[in-house]
Residue frames as qw, qx, qy, qz and C-alpha x, y, z in Angstrom:
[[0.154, 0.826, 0.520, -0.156, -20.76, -60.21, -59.84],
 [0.404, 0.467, 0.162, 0.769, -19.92, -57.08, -62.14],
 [0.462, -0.845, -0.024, -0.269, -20.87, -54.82, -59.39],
 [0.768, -0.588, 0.167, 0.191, -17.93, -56.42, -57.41],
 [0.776, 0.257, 0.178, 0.548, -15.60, -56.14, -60.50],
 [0.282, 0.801, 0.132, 0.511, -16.58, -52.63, -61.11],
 [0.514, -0.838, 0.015, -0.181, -15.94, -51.48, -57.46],
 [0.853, -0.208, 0.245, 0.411, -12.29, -53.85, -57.42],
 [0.581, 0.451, 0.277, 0.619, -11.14, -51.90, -60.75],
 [0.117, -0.925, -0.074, -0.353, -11.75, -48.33, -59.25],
 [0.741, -0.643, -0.095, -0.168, -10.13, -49.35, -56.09],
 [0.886, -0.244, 0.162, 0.359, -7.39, -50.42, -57.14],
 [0.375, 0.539, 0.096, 0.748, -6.59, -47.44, -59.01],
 [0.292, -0.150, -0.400, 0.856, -7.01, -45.37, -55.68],
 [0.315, -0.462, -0.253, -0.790, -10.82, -44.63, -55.91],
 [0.297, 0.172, 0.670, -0.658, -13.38, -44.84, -53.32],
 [0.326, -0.008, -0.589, -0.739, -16.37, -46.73, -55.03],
 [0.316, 0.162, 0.641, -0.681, -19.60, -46.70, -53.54],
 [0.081, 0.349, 0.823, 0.442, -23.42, -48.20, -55.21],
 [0.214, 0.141, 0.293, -0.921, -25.82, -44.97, -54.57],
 [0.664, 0.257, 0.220, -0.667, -28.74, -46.67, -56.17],
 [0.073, -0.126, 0.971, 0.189, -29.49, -50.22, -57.18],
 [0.649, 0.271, 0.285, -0.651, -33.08, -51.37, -59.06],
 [0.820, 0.299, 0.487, -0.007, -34.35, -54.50, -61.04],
 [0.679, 0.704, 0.101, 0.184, -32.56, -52.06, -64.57],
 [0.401, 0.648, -0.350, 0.544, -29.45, -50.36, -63.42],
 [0.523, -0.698, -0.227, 0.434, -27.13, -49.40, -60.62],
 [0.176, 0.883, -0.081, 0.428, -25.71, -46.40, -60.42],
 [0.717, -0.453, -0.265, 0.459, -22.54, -45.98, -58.49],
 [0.053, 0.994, -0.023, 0.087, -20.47, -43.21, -57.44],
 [0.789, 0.259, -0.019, 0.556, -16.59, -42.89, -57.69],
 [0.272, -0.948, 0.140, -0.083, -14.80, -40.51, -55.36],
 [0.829, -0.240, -0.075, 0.499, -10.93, -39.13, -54.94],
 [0.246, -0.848, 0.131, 0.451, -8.73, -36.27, -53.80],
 [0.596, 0.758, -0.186, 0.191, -7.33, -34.12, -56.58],
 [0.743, 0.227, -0.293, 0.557, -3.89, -33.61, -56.83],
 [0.254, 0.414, -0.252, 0.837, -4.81, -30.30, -54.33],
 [0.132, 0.084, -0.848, 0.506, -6.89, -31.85, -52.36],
 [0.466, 0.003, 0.138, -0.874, -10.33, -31.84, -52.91],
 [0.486, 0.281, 0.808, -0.178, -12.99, -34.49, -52.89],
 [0.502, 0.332, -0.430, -0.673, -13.96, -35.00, -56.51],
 [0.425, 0.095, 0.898, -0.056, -16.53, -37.37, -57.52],
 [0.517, 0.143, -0.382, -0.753, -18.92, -38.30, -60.36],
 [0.724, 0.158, 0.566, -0.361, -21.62, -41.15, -60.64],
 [0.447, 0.338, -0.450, -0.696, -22.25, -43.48, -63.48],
 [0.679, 0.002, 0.370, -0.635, -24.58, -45.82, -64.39],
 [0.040, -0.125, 0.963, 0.234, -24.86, -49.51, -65.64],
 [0.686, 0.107, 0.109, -0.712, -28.17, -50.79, -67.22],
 [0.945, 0.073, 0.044, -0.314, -29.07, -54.44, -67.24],
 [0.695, -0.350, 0.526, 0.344, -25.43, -55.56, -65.94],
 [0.701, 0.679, 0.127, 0.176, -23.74, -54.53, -69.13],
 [0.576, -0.453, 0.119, 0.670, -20.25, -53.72, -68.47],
 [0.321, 0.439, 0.352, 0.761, -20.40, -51.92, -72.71],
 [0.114, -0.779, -0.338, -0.516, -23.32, -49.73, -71.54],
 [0.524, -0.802, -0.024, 0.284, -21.44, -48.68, -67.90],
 [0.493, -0.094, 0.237, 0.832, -17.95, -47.89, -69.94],
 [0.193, 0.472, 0.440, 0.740, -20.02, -45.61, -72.28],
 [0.207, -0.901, -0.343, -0.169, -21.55, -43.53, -69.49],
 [0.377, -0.830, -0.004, 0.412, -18.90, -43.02, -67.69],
 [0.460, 0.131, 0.379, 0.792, -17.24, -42.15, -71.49],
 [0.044, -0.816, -0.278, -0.505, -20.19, -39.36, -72.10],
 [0.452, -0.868, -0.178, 0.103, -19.10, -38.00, -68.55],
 [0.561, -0.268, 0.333, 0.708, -15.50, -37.59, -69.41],
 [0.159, 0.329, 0.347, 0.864, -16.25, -35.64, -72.94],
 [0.215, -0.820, -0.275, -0.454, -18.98, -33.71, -71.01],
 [0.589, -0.622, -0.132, 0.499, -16.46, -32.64, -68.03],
 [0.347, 0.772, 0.029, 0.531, -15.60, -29.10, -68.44],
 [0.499, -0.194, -0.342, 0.773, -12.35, -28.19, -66.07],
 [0.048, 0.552, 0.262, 0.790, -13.74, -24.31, -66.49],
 [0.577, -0.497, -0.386, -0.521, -16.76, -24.91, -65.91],
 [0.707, -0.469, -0.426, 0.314, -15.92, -27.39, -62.40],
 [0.380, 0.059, -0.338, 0.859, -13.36, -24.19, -61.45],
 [0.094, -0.359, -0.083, -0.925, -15.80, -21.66, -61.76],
 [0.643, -0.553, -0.479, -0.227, -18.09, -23.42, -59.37],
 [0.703, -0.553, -0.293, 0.339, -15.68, -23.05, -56.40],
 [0.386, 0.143, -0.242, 0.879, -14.90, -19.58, -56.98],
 [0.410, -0.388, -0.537, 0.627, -15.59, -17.13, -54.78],
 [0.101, 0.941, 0.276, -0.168, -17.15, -13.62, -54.55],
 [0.325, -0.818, 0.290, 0.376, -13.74, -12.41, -53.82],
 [0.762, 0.592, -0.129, -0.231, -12.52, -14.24, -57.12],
 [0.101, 0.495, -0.859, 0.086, -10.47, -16.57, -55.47],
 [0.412, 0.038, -0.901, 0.134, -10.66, -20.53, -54.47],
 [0.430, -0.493, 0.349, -0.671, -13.47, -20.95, -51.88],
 [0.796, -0.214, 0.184, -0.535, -14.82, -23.81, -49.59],
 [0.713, -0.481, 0.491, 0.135, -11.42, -25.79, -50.00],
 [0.674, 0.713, 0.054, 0.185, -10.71, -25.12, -53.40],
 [0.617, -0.234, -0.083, 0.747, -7.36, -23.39, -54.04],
 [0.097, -0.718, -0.070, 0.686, -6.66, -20.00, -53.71],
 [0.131, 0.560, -0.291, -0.765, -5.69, -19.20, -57.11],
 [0.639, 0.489, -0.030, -0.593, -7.71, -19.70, -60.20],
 [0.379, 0.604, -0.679, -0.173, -4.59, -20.68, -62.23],
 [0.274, -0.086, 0.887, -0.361, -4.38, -23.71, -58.84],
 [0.561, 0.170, 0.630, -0.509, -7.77, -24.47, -59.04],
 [0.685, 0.524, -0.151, -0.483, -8.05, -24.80, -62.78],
 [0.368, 0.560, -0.733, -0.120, -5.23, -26.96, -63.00],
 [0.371, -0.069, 0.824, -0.423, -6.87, -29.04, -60.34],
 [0.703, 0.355, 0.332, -0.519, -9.61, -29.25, -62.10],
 [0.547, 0.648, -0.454, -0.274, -7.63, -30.53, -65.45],
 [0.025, -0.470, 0.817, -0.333, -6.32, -32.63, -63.00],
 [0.603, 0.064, 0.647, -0.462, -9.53, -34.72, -62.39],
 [0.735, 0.572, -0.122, -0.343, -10.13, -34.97, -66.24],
 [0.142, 0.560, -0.811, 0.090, -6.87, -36.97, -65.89],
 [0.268, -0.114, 0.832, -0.473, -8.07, -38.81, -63.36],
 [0.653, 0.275, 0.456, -0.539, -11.10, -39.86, -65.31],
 [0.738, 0.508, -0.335, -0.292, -9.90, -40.72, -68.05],
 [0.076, 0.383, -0.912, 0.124, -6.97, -42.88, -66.63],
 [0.401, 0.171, 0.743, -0.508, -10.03, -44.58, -64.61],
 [0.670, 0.577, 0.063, -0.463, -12.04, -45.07, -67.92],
 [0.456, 0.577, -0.671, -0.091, -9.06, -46.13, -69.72],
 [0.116, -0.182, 0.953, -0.212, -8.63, -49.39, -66.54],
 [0.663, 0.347, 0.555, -0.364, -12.39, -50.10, -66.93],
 [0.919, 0.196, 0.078, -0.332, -12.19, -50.62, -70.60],
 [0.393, 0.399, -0.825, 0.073, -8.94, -52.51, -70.66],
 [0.278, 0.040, 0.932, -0.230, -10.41, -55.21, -67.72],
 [0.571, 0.239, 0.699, -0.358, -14.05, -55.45, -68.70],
 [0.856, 0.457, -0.088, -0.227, -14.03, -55.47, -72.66]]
């Protein structure tokens, strides 16, 4: 079942892959792992009518729409540092955050070398 491929191919690259919603036209799954400074980073993406092309290509629009910045600036603080297990400095947390974009592509790059 491509559900069982997609979920093997994550896995074995050291994701956690999980199906958060499954209906008659798509599933949608979700794809979770600790940066390189520890944080739980995840992202969903979706497959429509078991199409391995049309699940590579979402989770390709989620990679060019991932903006390290942007993800840093979410977990900073009043105090204008790292909150709610983020690191402390910016400079840390940005590079974390450059650090998942890694991680997604590398994890894009094993899905479309097995399934096209």
């Amino acid at each position: 079942m491509n559900t069982d491929r997609i979920i093997g191919i994550a896995e074995s690259n050291g994701w956690t892959a999980t199906i958060e919603n499954k209906t008659h036209e798509a599933i949608t799954f979700e794809f979770s792992k600790m940066t390189p400074a520890g944080q739980d980073f995840s992202f969903c993406a979706e497959m429509k009518e078991n199409d391995y092309s049309n699940f590579i290509e979402n989770v390709e629009e989620y990679y060019q729409a991932y903006d390290p910045d942007y993800e840093a600036s979410q977990w900073i603080g009043k105090d204008g540092h790292g909150q709610h297990g983020a690191p402390y400095h910016i400079k840390d947390l940005i590079e974390d955050m450059i650090a998942a974009e890694d991680m997604i592509w590398n994890l894009l790059c094993e899905f479309k070398d097995a399934l096209l």
